[in-house]
C-alpha positions in Angstrom: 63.8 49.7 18.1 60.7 51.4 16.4 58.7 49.5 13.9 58.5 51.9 10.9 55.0 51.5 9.5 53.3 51.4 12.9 55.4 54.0 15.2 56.0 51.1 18.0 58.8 50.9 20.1 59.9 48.2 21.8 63.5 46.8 23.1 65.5 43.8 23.6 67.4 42.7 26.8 69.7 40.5 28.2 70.0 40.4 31.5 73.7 39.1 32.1 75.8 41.7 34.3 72.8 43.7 35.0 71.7 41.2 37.5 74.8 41.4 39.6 75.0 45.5 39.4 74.6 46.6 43.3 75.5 49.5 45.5 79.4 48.8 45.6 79.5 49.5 41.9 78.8 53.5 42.7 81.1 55.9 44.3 79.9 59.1 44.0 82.9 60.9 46.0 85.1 61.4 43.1 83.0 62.6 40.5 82.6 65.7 38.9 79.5 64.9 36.9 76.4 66.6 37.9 73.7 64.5 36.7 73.3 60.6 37.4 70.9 58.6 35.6 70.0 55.1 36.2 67.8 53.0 33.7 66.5 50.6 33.6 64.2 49.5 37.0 62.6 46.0 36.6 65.6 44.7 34.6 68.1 45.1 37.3 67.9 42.5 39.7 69.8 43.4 42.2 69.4 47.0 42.4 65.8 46.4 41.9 65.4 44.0 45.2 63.6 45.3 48.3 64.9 45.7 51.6 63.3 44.8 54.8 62.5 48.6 55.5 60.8 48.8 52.3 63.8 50.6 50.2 65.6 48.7 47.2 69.3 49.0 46.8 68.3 51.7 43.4 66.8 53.9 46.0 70.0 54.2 48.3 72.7 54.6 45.3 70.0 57.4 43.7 69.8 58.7 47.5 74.4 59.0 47.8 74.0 60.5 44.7 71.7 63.1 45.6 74.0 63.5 49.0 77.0 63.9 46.3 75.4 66.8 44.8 73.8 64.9 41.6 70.9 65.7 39.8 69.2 62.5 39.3 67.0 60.5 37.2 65.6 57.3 36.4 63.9 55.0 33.6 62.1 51.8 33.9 60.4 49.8 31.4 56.3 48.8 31.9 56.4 45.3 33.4 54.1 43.1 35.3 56.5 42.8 38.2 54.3 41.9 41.1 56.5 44.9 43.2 56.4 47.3 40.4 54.7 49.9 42.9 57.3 49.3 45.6 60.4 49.5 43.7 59.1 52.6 41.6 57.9 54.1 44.8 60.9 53.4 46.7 63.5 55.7 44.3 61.0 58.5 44.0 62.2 60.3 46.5 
């Protein structure tokens, strides 16, 4: 939402099914899309959790995407997550 008079954006969010979203939700073998898009990081609790060799479950569904052929991009919202520079980090590449 954007707050006329003062050009301010802002959004609401409930977490709900979000938090249960994980790798076996994506198969990538069947599409024919060419551009995957996954938003938003920090609100996705699963997909945002780190492994123990420093990925998070975003990273390898962006990285089977990529292997698929997909162009692919990602949003995430400003937080104060104490990992906010792991979990961005982790889907860069």
């Amino acid at each position: 939402m954007t707050v006329i008079g003062s050009g301010r954006r802002t959004f609401f969010h409930q977490l709900g099914a979000n938090a249960l979203l994980g790798e076996e939700h994506f198969d990538f073998s069947r599409t024919q899309a060419k551009i995957f898009h996954l938003g938003y990081l920090m609100l996705l609790s699963e997909m945002d959790r780190l492994l123990e060799d420093g990925r998070t479950i975003a990273s390898r569904v962006l990285e089977a995407a990529q292997r698929a052929g997909l162009l692919t991009s990602v949003d995430l919202v400003s937080s104060t997550y104490p990992e906010f520079r792991q979990i961005t980090a982790a889907a860069l590449p």
